[in-house]
N, C-alpha and C positions, 0 to 999 in steps of 0.2 A: 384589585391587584392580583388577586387567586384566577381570573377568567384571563390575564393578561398572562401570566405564568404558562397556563394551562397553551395559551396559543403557541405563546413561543419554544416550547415543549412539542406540542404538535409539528408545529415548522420544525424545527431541527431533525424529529425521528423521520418527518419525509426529505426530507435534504439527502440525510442520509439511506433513505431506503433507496432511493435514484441513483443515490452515488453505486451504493452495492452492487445493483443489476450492472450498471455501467462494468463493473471489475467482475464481475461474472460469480457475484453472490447472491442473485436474485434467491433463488430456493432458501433462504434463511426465514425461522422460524421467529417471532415478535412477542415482546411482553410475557415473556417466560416469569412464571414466580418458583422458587426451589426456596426449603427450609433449609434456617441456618441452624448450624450443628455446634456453634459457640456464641449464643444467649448473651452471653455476659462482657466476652473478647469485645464483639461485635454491634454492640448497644453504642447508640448514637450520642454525640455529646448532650445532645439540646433535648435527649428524650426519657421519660421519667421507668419505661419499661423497658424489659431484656426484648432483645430483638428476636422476631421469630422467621421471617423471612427475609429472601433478597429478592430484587425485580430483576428481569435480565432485558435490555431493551435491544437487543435481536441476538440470534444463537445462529452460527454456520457451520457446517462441518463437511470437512473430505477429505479423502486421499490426497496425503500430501504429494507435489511431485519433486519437492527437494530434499526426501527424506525416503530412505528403503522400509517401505512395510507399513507405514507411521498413518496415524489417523489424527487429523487437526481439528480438533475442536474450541471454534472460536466464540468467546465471551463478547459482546460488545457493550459498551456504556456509550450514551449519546449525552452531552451536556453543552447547551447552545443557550445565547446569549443575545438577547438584542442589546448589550451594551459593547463597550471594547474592552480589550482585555487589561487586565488588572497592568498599572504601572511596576509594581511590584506582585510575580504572579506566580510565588511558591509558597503562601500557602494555600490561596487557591487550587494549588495546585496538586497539592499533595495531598487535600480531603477530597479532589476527585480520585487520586490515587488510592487512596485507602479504601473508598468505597467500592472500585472494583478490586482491588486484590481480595478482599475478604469474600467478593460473591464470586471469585473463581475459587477459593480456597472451599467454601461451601459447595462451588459445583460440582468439585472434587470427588465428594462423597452423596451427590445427590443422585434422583432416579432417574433426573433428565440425563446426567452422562451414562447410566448405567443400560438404559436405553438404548441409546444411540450408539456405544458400543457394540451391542449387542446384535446392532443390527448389521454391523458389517462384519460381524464375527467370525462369515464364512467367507470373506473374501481376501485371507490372507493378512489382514494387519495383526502386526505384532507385539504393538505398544500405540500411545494415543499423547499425545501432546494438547497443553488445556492454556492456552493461551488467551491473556484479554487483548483487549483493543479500546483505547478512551481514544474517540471523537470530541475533542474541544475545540469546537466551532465559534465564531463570533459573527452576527449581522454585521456590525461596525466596520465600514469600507476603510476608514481613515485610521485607526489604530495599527498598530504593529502587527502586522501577519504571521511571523515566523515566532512564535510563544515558547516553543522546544529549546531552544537555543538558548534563554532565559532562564533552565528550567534544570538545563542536561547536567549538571552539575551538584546539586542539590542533594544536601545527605536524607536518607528514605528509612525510614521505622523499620528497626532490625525485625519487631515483630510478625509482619508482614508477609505472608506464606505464599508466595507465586515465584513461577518459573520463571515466562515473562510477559511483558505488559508494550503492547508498540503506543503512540503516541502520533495522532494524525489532530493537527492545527489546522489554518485555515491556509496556511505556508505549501504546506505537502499537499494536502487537497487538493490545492488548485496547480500543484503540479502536475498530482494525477490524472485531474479532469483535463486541463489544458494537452497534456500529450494526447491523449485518446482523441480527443475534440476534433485537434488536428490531423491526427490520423484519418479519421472519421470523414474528415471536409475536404479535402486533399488527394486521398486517393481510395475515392469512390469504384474504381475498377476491382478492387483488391479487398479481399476477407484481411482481418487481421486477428494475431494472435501471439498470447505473450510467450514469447520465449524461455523454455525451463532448463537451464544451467546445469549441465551430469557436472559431477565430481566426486568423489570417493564417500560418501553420502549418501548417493542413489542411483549406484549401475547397478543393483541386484535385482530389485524388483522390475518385474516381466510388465508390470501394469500401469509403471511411470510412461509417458507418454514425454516428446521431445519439446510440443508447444499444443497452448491449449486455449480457451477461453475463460479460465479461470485465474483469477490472480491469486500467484502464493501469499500468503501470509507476510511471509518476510520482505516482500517486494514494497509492502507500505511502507517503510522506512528506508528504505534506498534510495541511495543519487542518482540509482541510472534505473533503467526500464525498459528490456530488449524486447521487442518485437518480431514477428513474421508478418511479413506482407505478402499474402499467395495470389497473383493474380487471377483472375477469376475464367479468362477466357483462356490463356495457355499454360497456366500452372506456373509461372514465373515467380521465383521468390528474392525477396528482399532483405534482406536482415538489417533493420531499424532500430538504433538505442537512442533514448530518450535523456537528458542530463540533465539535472537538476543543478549542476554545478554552471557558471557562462563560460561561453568559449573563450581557448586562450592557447597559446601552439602546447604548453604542456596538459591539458585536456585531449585536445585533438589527438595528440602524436597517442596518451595512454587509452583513447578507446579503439584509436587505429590496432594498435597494438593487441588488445582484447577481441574485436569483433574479427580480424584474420584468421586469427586462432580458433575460435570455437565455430565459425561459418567455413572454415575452410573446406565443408563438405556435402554444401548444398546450395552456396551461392557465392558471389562476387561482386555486387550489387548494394548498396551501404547508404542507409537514410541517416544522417545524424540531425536530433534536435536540439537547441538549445534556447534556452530562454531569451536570449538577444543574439542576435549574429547581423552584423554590417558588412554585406558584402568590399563596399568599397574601404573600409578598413582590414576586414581580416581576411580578405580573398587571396592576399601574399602568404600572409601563414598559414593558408589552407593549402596551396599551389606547393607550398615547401614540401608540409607533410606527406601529399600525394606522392608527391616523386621520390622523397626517402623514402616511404612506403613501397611504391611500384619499383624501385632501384632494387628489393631483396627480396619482392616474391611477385607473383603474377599480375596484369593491370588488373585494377579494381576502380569500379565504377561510385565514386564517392559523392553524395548529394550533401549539404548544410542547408537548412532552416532554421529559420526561430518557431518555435511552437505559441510565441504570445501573438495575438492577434494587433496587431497596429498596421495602419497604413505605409507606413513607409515600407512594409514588409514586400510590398508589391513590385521593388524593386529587384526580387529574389527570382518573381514568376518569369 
């Protein structure tokens, strides 16, 4: 049973090592162990001694680019499952929780932050944000994907010392890898890159950059997921968002809405994905949005996909 644990432990931590590279965190550092600085706090139900360390099963860190000056250092905990997930999955849920909040609360004051720190000391960051990240994975194709939803609700141990904790399922995952996938297979001509959001947050610093191949942080929990597509041969660009939400004319009309606005100064041009789109059902409430759209500002050249791979999608090409 301990050689079967041991595998599916393995499988998980490379699941997610591939998923990382994918979102542009390959450079993260693995199997970090940092001393815990509350012995007593932090002692395990089922164990007869104070606890002396935490494991870190991978460590990211960079310049944020949705934040002025900020340096993001990301905790991760990996916990994967060749079962399904729990029918009822809070309190599962909430001893994965606990075990990362207390090893970010520990990382806090350990030598690995102090480090790392340290190392961008001279490049203008001003403060450091110490964020976890629990990957709760499942092998289990036939169970409930979407476990967060289950979960979002749930009252959390006041004790508990973190800022904050994002929450990636097998839900969101496969949102994330499905966008890119499709990116990726689809337009081959074209580099891609995610698009970073200014807003009063982060026009100061000189070293934020507009889009990059790194994914923020906060992007793992979001519904949508903007893109740049620069083509490769004439520099043409795309502005691409990704929706985790399915289409519907009040979808459409609010990304319409969003992507005019913050593209209106580098392109015209407009991929939207969504997780199902029927041309021959919603091709009228697409044709609507267009034209109130193009009715109050310049034409704009609008694409709909689905990002899940199925055959009838072929209908689309």
């Amino acid at each position: 049973m301990g050689e079967l644990s041991r595998k599916i432990g393995e499988k998980g931590e490379k699941l997610v090592s591939e998923f990382l590279s994918i979102i542009g965190w390959g450079d993260f550092q693995d199997d970090e162990s940092i001393n815990c600085h509350s012995p007593s706090k932090h002692k395990r139900a089922s164990a007869q001694k104070e606890r002396t360390t935490h494991g870190i099963d991978a460590f990211f860190s960079s310049r944020s680019q949705l934040q002025d000056f900020t340096l993001e250092n990301i905790i991760l905990s990996v916990k994967y499952t060749n079962s399904a997930y729990p029918v009822n999955p809070s309190s599962k849920f909430k001893e994965h929780l606990k075990d990362l909040a207390e090893t970010v609360e520990c990382f806090m004051k350990s030598d690995l932050r102090a480090q790392n720190n340290e190392d961008y000391e001279m490049s203008g960051i001003e403060k450091a944000n110490d964020t976890g990240v629990l990957f709760w994975l499942s092998n289990h194709k036939e169970s409930e994907q979407d476990i967060v939803s289950k979960v979002s609700n749930i009252n959390l141990d006041k004790t508990l010392n973190f800022s904050t904790i994002h929450i990636v399922d097998n839900s969101r995952a496969a949102f994330i890898y499905n966008s890119i996938n499709y990116i990726r297979n689809n337009f081959r001509e074209s580099d891609y890159y995610f698009h970073y959001a200014f807003s009063s947050s982060n026009y100061k610093d000189p070293e934020i950059a507009k889009y990059g191949s790194v994914l923020p942080v906060e992007y793992l929990t979001s519904n949508i997921i903007p893109f740049r597509l620069i083509d490769r041969s004439n520099k043409k660009v795309s502005f691409c968002v990704a929706s985790r939400e399915d289409f519907s004319e009040e979808t459409i009309n609010r990304l319409l809405y969003l992507v005019s606005d913050v593209s209106q100064d580098f392109t015209g041009d407009f991929v939207f994905l969504f997780p199902e789109y029927d041309p021959l059902k919603d091709d009228p409430v697409l044709k609507r949005a267009k034209r109130l759209k193009n009715d109050k500002h310049k034409s704009l050249n609008i694409v709909v996909k689905s990002y899940i791979n199925d055959f009838r999608n072929l209908i689309n090409e």
